[in-house]
N, C-alpha and C positions, 0 to 999 in steps of 0.2 A: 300453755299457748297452743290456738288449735290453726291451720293452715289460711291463708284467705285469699282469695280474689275477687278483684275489682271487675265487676259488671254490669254497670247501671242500665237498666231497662231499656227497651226501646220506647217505650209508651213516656216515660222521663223526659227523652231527649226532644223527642216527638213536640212533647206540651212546653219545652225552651223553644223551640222555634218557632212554633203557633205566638207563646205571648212576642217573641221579637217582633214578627210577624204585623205586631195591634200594637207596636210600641209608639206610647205618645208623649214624645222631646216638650220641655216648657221651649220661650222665645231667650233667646240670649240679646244684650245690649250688643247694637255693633261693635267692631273692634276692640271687646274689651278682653276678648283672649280665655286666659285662667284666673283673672282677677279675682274673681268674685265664685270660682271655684273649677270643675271641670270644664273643659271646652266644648260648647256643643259641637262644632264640625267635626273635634275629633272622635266626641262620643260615640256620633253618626257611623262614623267610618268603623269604629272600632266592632260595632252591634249587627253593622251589613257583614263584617265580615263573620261574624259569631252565627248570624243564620244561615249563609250561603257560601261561605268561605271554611269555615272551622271544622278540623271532623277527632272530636272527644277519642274516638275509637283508636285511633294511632298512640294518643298520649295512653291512654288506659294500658296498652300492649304493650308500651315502653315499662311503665309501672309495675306491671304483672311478669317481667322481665327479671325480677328481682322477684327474694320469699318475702312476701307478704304472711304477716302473723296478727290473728288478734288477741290476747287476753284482758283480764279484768282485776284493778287494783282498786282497794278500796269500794267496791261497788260497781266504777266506773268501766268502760270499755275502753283499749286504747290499742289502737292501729301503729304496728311497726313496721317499715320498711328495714329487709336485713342482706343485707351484701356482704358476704364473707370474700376476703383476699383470698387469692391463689396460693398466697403465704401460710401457712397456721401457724407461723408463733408473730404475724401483725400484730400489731395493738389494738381493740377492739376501740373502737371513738366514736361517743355520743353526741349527735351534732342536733340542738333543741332549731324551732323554729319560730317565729314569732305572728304577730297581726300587720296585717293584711295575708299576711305568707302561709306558707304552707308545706309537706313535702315535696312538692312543684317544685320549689325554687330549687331546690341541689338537684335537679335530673341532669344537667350539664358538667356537676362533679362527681358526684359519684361513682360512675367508671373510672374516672381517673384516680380518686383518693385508693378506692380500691388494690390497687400498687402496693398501698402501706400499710392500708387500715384495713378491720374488719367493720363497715361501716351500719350503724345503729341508729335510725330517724325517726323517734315517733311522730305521732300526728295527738298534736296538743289534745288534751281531753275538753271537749265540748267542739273541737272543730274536723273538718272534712270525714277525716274515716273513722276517727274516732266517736265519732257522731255527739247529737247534742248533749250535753250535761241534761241532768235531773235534778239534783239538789244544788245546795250554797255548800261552797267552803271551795272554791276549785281557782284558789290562791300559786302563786309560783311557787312559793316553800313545797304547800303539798303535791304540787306537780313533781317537783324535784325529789320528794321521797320515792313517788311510783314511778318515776323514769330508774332509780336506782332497782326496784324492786323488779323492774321489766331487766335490766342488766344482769339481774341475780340467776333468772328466770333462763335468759339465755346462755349462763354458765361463765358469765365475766363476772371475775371479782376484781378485775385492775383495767383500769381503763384511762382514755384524755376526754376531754370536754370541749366541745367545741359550742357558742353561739351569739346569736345576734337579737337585737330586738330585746321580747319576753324570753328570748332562750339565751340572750345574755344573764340574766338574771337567773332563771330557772338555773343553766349550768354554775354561777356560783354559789349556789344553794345546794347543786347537788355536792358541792367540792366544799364547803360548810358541815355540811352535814357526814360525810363519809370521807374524809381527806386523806384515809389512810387505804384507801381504795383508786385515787388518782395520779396520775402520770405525767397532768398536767393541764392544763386551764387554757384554750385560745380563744376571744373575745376580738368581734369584730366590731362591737358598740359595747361603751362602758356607761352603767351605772354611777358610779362613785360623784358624787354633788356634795360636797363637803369640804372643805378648806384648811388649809394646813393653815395654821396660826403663824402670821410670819412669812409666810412663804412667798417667794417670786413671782409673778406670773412673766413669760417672755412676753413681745411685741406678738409674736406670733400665735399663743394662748390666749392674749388677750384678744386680737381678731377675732377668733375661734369662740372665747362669748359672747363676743356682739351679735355675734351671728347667732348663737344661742338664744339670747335675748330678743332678737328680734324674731324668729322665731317663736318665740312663746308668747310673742305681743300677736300674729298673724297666726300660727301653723297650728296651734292645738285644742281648736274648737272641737275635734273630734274626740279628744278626752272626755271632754264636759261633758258630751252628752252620751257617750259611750261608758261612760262614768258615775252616772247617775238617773240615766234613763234608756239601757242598752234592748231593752224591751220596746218601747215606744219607736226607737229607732228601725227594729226589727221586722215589723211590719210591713214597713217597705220594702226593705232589703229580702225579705222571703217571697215576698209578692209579687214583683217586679224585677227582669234580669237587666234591665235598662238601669233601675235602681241601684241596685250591686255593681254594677258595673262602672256606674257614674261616681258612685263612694269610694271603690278601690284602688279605680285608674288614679284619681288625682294624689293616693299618696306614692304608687309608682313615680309619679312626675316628679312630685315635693321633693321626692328625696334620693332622686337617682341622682348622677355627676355628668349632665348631659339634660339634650332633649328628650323627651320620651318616646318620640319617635325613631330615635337613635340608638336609647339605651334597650327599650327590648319589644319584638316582636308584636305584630297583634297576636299570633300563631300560644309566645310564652306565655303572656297577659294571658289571655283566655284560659290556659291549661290552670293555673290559680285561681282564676274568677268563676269556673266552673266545677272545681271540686267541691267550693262553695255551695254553688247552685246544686247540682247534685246529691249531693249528704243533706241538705235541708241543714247547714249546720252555720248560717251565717247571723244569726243572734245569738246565738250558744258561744260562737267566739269572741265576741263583744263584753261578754258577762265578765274576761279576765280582770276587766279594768272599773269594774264594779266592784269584783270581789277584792282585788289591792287596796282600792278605797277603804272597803271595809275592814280587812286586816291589820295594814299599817306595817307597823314593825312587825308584824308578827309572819310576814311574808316575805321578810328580806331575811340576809344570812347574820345570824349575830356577834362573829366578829370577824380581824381582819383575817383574808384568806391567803396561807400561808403554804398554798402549792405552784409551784413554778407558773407564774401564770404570761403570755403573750397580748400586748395589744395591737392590734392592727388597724388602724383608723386610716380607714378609704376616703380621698379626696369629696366626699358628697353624700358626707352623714351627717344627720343632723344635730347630733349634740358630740358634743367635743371638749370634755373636759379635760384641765393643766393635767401635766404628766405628775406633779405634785398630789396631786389631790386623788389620782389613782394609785399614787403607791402606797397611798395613807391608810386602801384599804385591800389591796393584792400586794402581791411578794413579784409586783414586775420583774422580769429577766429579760424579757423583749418588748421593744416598742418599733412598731413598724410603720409606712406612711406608702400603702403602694401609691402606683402612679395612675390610676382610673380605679371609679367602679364606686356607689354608694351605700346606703342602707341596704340594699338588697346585693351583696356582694355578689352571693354565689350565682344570680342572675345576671348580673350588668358586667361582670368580670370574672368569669370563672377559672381563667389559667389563672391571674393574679389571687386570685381565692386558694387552692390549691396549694399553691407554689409556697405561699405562707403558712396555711396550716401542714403543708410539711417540712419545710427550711424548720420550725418550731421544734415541731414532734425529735425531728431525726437531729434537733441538735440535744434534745437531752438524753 
């Protein structure tokens, strides 16, 4: 692993503002809000503030505030952020991150986990620091083997798992794969879609698929084509900061527990939507849900996972499956339901982020 910091050019930031600068919004139908996708008045607002409001440099200093490490698994390059506790016998915790997300999102927990943890974040291969993928295979399973080999690398051989999104998954693949290396499994969104034969659903589960359900009738056109045409898509998205911008903001909204304007900042949004823009790594993160397509089962962990595992399901995630159907495939010990904060926990809610993944930790 050799040292790094983040210092994106001036001539970079320079050619983000020149294109905001020349940015040119389609017409929106009156009144019709986010229907029909992102809002233009908020785009507007959100892109003024990103040219003459925003300054990268503060968040970079925040980031650089922390050791930054890069090495290479696999071929690939992969950017760690490492915060070691004040403690040396904490628990070293791997907290994955997911899509549209990035190491951005935990900069509001990570001083605080610090208390307990020696905290370990990489930055997913093909996105922000990690910069773009070069070949096919950069599947969750294999992510999951090099986030354990990046653990090796930093002299953890016992560790917890923390995450959400694609790092939900990634961490139970890491905990699949190495389970006599974990301490303990927290998940803030669960995979498990599979049904217990027999089984219950409450009144209040079943809610929780409707909402599912309807959901996948409206909310995941961006699978599709992230899924099977993440190149095509990409174009824009590299091309255009208006573009990215317009793509990322509205799964903030989707899926936060609140307005968007409520749930986070123009100031956070940005610090995410321009690590993006800056790494050139916003079709390279796309390709995850390519490459899943393509692997299948061969990307997921192959049997049930049998380390102490925590769920925590935040009032404003999007998928929500029975408590049944997640024990069928973790060794539940906690199920948790804080009181705010969605998909993007450690952003929309960062005490109640926290407080869970360590109430968890410090109870085993």
């Amino acid at each position: 692993m050799e040292p790094y910091l983040i210092d994106v050019p001036d001539a970079v930031l320079d050619d983000l503002r020149t294109r905001l600068a020349r940015t040119r919004l389609p017409n929106q139908i009156d009144g019709i809000g986010w229907e029909q996708g992102t809002d233009r008045d908020y785009l507007a607002g959100l892109l003024d503030h990103w040219r003459d409001g925003y300054d990268w440099r503060l968040t970079e200093a925040r980031l650089n505030a922390y050791q930054q490490l890069v090495t290479e698994v696999d071929g690939q390059r992969i950017h760690v952020l490492h915060a070691r506790s004040s403690n040396p016998d904490a628990l070293p915790l791997l907290i994955s991150h997911g899509w549209p997300g990035s190491i951005l999102e935990f900069l509001d927990v990570i001083e605080p986990l610090t208390e307990d943890f020696h905290v370990v974040t990489p930055s997913l291969p093909g996105f922000t620091f990690s910069g773009p993928t070069s070949e096919r295979g950069w599947h969750p399973r294999r992510i999951a083997a090099a986030f354990a080999q990046v653990m090796a690398e930093l002299g953890y051989d016992r560790y917890g798992l923390q995450g959400g999104d694609w790092g939900s998954l990634i961490s139970a693949n890491v905990a699949d794969l190495h389970p006599e290396r974990i301490a303990g499994l927290h998940l803030n969104m669960v995979t498990a879609t599979t049904p217990v034969d027999g089984a219950e659903v409450t009144e209040e589960e079943g809610r929780a698929l409707e909402a599912v359900k309807q959901w996948q009738r409206t909310g995941v056109g961006y699978q599709e084509i992230q899924g099977t045409r993440p190149q095509s898509l990409g174009y824009a998205l590299e091309d255009s900061p208006a573009g990215l911008a317009g793509w990322i903001a509205e799964k903030f909204r989707e899926w936060s527990d609140g307005d968007i304007a409520t749930a986070f900042t123009y100031d956070r949004l940005l610090d995410n939507i321009t690590a993006y823009w800056v790494t050139g790594s916003a079709t390279s993160s796309l390709r995850i849900y390519w490459e899943m397509r393509q692997a299948r089962r061969a990307a997921v962990p192959e049997r049930r996972i049998e380390v102490p595992t925590a769920i925590a399901m935040f009032p404003g995630e999007t998928f929500y499956p029975p408590r049944s159907w997640t024990e069928a495939a973790f060794d539940v010990v906690r199920w948790s339901n804080p009181p705010k904060g969605g998909h993007f926990a450690a952003m929309e809610a960062p005490d109640a982020y926290v407080e869970d993944v360590r109430s968890f930790f410090t109870s085993l």
